[in-house]
N, C-alpha and C positions, 0 to 999 in steps of 0.2 A: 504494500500500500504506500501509496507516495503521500510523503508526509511535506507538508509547506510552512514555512517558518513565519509565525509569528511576530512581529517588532513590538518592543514595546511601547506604549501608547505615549505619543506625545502630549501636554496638554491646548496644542495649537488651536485645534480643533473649539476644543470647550473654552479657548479665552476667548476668541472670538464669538460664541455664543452667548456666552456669560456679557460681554462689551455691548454685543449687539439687544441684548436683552433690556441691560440697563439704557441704550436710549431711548428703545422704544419707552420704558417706563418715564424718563425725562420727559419726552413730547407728551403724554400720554396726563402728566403731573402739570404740568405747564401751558400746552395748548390752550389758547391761540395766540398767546406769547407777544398777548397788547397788553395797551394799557397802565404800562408799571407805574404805580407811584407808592408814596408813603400812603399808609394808613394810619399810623401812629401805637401801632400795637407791637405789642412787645413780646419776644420767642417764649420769655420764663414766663408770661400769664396764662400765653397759652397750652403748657405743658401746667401749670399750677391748675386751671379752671379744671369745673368739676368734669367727670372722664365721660360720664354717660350725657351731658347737655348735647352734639350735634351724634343721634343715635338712631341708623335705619340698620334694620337684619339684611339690607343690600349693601349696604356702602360694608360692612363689616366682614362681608362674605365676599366683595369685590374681590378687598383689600388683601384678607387672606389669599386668595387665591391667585391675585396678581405679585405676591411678589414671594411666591411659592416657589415656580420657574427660577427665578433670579438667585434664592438661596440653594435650590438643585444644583443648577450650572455656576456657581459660585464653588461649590461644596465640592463636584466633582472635579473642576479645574483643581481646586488647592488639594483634592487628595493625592493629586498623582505626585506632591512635593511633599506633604507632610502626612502625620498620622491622623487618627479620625478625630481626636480628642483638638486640638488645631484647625482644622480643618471645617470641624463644626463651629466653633469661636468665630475663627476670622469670616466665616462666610457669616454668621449670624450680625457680627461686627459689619459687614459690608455692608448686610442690609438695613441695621440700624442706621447708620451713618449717609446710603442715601436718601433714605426714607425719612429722616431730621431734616438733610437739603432739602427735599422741595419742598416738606412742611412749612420749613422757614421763609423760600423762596415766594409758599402761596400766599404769603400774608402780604406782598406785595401787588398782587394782583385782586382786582376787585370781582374778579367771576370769580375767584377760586375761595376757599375758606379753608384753614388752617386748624388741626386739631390733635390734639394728643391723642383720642383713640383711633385717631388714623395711623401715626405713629405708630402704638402698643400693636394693633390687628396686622400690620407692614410687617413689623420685628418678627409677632410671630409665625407669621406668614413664611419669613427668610431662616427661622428656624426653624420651622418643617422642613422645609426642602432641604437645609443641610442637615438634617439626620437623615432623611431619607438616601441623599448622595452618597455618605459615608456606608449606610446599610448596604446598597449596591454596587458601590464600586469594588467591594470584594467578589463579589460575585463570580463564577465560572462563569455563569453567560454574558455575564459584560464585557470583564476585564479579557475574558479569554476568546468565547465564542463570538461573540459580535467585535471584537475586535477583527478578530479570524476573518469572518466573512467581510468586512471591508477593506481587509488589505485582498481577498482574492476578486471584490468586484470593482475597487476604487485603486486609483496611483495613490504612490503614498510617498511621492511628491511633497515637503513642506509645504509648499506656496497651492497645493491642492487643497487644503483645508481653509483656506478661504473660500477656491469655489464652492465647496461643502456647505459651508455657511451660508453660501448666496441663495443656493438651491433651498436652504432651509425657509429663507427670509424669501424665496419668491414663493412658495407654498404659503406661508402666513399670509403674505397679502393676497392670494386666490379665497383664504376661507369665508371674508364677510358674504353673508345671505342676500346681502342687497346689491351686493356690483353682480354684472353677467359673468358667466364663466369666462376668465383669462381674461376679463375685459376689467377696463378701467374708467368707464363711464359710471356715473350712480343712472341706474331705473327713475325716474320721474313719470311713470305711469299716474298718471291720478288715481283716486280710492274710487272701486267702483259701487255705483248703485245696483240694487238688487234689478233685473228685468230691464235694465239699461240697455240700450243699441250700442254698443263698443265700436266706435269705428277703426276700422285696421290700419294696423300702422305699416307703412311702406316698408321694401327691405332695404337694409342698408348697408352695401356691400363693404362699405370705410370700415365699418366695424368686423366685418367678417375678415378683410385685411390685417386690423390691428390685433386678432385673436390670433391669426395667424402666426404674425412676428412675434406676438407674444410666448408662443407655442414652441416655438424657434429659437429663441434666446435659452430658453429654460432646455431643450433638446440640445440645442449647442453645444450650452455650457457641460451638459452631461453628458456630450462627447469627449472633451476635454479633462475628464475627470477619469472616466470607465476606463479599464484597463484592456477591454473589448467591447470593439465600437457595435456588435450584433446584441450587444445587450442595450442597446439605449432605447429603443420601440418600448421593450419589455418593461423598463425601469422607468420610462417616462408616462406609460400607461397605467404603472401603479402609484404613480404620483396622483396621478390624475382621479384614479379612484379613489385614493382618501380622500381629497381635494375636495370631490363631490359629494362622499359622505359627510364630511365636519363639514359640507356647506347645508348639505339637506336639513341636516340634524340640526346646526343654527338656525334655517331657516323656519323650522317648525317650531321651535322654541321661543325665537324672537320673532318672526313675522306675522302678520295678517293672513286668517287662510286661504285671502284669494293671492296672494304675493307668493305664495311658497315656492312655488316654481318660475318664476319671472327669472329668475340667474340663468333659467336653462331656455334660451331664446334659440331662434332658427337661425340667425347671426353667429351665433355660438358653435353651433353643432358643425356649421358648413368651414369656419376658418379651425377647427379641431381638424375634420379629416384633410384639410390643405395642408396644414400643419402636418402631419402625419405622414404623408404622403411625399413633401417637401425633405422633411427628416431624415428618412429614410434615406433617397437620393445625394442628401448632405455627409452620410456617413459614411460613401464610397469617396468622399474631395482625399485628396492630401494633408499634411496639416496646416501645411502654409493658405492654401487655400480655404481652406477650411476658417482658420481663423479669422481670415478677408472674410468671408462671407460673414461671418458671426458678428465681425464690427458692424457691416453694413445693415444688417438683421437690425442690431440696437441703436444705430444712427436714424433706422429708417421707422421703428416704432417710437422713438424719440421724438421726432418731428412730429410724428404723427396723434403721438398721445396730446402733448401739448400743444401745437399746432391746432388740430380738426377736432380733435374730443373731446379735452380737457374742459368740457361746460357747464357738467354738474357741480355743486359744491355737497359738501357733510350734509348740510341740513337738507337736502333736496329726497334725499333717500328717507329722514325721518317717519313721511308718511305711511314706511308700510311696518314701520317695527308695531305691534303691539303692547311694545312698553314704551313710557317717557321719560326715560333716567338719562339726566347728562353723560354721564357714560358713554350711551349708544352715541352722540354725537362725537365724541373723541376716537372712539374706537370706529367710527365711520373715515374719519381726519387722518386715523393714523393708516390703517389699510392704504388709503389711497394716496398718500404722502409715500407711504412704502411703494406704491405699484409705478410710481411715477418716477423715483430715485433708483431705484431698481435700475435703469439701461445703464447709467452712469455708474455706477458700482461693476455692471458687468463690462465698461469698457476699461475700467480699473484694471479689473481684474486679468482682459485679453493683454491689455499693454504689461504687465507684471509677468507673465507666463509665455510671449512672444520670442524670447531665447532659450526655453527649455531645452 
């Protein structure tokens, strides 16, 4: 039996997750990032005031759960340096510390409000996740087996584990219920009336274009990553179907039940199988060409996003959530702040790996 060796894991990988994590949480804390002035309120009042005064079972269950992630990918970057006892500290410390910054930061802004058991539910939000990291990075199937399989289906390449990152961070911004699939438009459908005449909406091939390119970038780049290029259909299709799942599953939870399906338009479906079809074709180039084309691919959904589509904003999509938690407007802002930053990271990332 042919046996294939193992390296052992870098933490490149996870700081760049843990980094990228934390800004999403920055934007995320800070959005829309007007407005700054003094308020005249002071950091020690607002950790002194009483803990339960600004107190929803949402904001409390947010909070945990948003900065969960962050003490995970914290926890598991610092174990591959130190022991668990360490490891859960400083990741716990991380998230205290930035979870104080934007506390501190929100008392400067008049949307936002500042509070100590946002604080406290943050903290322990970052120390869940770093017990959890420390409990599984020992793991056989972490440390060993799933290591395993991505050095047999990924390069292991340093400067790969950025694309790895990118790949992750273009999956996150595919998952809101409200953008179309691979699309970066918000649905402005209006809320329909019951027994209503719907008048049809035209097709619009721009957008089946832009699903396209979009399709392409994210297929590209996991050409540039795979260690064989006949796995990229397969890898990019199972992308795809989580992708679809955690948006169905958002969409039934947060949407209106006539909205559920709006992500999955005829726009959608037609620039997926060009895409496909495209992909394919791309993974017989060379590499040199190969990488041309990949620039061209995000040069050319770059124009295009911003350019011809870019006309939605966050609040436009509000209509079909059936909740109205400020939240869903931030996490509308960030999704597509990510879907639109997205090209430029990935020509970052061509121009970085052009002399391999």
């Amino acid at each position: 039996m042919r046996e294939i060796s193992v390296i052992s894991p870098r933490p490149r990988l996870r700081t760049y997750l843990a980094a990228g994590y934390a800004l999403l949480i920055v934007y995320a804390s800070l959005s829309p990032f007007t407005g700054w002035q003094e308020q005249g309120l002071e950091f020690s009042a607002v950790l002194a005031e009483p803990l339960l005064l600004h107190y929803t079972w949402f904001d409390v269950t947010a909070n945990l759960f948003s900065y969960l992630p962050f003490g995970l990918l914290l926890g598991l970057m610092l174990s591959a340096r130190f022991g668990a006892g360490w490891s859960t500290l400083l990741a716990t410390l991380g998230g205290v510390l930035l979870s104080g910054t934007m506390e501190y930061a929100q008392m400067y802004l008049p949307m936002r409000a500042s509070s100590n058991l946002d604080l406290l539910t943050n903290s322990i939000g970052a120390l869940t996740g770093a017990l959890l990291a420390v409990n599984i990075a020992p793991r056989a199937w972490f440390a060993l087996r799933l290591m395993h399989w991505r050095v047999r289906l990924f390069r292991t390449d340093a400067r790969m584990d950025f694309g790895l990152a990118l790949a992750a961070l273009w999956m996150f911004a595919q998952v809101n219920p409200s953008l179309p699939m691979l699309g970066n438009v918000f649905i402005s459908e209006a809320a329909r009336v019951p027994f209503a005449v719907v008048q049809p909406v035209p097709f619009n091939w721009v957008e089946s274009v832009a699903v396209a390119l979009n399709l392409l970038m994210m297929g590209m780049l996991l050409l540039t990553l795979l260690r064989q290029r006949r796995h990229v259909v397969n890898v990019l299709l199972l992308a795809l179907c989580a992708v679809a799942l955690t948006k169905f599953i958002a969409a039934a939870v947060l949407l209106k039940s006539w909205a559920l399906l709006l992500w999955l338009n005829s726009e959608a479906m037609l620039g997926t199988f060009t895409g496909v079809l495209l992909l394919t074709a791309a993974g017989r180039l060379p590499r040199a060409r190969l990488l041309f084309c990949a620039v061209c691919v995000a040069l050319a959904y770059l124009s295009l996003a911003h350019g011809l589509l870019d006309s939605g904003t966050p609040s436009a999509a509000m209509r079909l959530y059936q909740w109205h938690y400020g939240h869903l407007l931030t996490y509308n802002g960030l999704s597509q702040t990510v879907a639109l930053v997205f090209p430029f990271l990935m020509l970052g990332y061509l121009w970085r790996i052009r002399n391999r």
